[in-house]
N, C-alpha and C positions, 0 to 999 in steps of 0.2 A: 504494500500500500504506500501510495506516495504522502509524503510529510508535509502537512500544511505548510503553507507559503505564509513570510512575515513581513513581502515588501507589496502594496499597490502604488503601478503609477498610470493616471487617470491623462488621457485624452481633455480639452477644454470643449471645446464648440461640437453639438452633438454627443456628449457623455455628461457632463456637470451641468449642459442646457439640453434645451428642446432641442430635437434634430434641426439641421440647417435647414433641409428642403421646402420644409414650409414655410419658412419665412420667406426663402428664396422665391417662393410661387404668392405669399401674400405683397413683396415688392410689386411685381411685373405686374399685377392688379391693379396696386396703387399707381404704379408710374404709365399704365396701359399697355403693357406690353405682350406678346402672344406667350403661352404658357411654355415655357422650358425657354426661352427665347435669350435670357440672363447666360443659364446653363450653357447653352449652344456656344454667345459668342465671348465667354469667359473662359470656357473649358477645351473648345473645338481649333483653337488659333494658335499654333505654336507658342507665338513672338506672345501670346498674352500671358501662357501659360509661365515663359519664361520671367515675365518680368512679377507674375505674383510668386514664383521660387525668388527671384530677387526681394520681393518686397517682406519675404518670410525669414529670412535672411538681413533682410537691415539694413542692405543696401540700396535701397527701392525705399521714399516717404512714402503713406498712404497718402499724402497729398499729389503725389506725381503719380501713383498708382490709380486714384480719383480719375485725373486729368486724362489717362490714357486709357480709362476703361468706359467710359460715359459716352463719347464718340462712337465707339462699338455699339452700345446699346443707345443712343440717338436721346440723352436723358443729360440734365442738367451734372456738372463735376463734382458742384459743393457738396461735402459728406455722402458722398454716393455709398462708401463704404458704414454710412453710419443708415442709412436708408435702406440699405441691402440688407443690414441684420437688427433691424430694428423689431422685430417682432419675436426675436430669443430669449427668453426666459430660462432661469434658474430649472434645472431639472433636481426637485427638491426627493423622491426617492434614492437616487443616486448620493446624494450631495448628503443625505441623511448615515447611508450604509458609509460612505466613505469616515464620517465623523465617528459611528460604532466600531468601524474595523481599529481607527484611530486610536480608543480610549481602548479595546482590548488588548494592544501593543503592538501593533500592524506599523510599521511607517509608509506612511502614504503622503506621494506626490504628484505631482502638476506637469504635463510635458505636451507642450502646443505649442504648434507652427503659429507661429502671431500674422496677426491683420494690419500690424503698425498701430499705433495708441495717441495718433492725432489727427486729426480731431476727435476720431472716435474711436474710444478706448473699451475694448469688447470684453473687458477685464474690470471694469470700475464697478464694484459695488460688492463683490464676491470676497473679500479681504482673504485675498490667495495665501499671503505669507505668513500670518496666523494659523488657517486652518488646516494647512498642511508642511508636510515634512521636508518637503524641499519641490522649488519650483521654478521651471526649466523652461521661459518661452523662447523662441527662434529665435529673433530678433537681437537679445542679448548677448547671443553668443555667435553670430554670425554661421549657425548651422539649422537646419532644417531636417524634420523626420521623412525619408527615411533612413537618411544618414548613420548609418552605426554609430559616430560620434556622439551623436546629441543622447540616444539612450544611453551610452556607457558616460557620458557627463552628469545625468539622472542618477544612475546608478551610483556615481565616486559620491552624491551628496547625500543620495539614502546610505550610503554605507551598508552594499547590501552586495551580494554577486545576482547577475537577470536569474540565475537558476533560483533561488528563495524570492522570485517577484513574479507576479502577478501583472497584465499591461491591459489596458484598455482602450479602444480605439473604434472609430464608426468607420475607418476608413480600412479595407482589407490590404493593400498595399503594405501598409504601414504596422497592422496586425503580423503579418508576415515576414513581416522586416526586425520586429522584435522574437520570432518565435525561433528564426534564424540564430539567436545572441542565445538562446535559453530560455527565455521568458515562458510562463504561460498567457496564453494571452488569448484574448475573448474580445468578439468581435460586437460591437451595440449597437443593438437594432431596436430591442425594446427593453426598457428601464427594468421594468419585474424579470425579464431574463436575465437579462445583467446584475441583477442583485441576488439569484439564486444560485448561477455559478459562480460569482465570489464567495457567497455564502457557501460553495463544496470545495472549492479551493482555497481557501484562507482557513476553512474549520471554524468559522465564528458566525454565529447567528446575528443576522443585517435585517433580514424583512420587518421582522417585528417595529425595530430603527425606524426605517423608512416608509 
């Protein structure tokens, strides 16, 4: 029998919030847009793609990432990025089990490719650095998941090796990319899923929690 795991490190956007996609499809409503229409010309463009890995990265402002991504979608620059996820909320089951794993001695942390945090900071309100054990956005460190780097920078601050950790992620790329180092790792699609396989891999009762 494998021996509970005593590290979680948690995904931001889509794990600790609501999935992105609806907010993504509540924008293109607001701003009129056809539905996947965001998706298509954010995701489908090489050069766009590359310059939101630059912008994850820290080398890319969200301000020049604004300016170059608006024109694509034929919509005003200003906080396009703050417009685009303005409809994400706290995903409070998750965010609950994370704080249970926590007090039963789990160290659990933060590891997200950032959006840039001006003018809109997709991270304000959540008081990351308190509630968790160590916290790892892109941006800070000039590295990006799926980089081997950026997890094993996660890992020197939990003070943990990936084999005793647990990883969580909405994105399969990037699940894969940790499973590769050791990790266990579990893919978020739905919150009560995701709080049941923590709760069999971690050994510590979360639902109740959340």
């Amino acid at each position: 029998m494998t021996s509970p795991r005593t590290g979680l490190l948690l995904d931001f956007g889509g794990v600790l919030t609501t999935p992105l996609l609806p907010a993504v499809l509540a924008f293109e409503r607001r701003e009129g847009l056809a539905e996947m229409a965001a998706a298509r010309a954010l995701f489908g463009d090489a050069e766009t793609v590359r310059r939101t890995q630059d912008l994850e990265r820290g080398t890319l402002t969200q301000a020049e990432w604004n300016a170059g991504a608006a024109p694509l979608l034929g919509v005003p620059a200003e906080n396009l990025m703050g417009r685009l996820f303005a409809d994400l909320r706290p995903e409070p089951s998750v965010i609950a089990a994370a704080a249970a794993a926590r007090r039963a001695g789990v160290k659990v942390g933060v590891l997200s490719n950032s959006v840039g945090a001006d003018p809109f900071d997709l991270y304000a309100g959540y008081d990351l650095d308190r509630s968790y054990d160590a916290v790892v956005i892109s941006e800070r460190h000039g590295l990006r998941k799926p980089e081997p780097e950026i997890f094993r920078l996660a890992l020197s601050m939990l003070e943990l090796p990936a084999e005793a950790c647990v990883f969580v992620d909405d994105t399969p790329e990037y699940v894969a990319a940790a499973e590769e180092l050791g990790f266990a790792a579990v893919v978020a699609k739905d919150p009560a899923e995701t709080v049941a396989r923590l709760e069999s891999l971690l050994g510590v009762p979360l639902a109740q929690a959340a």
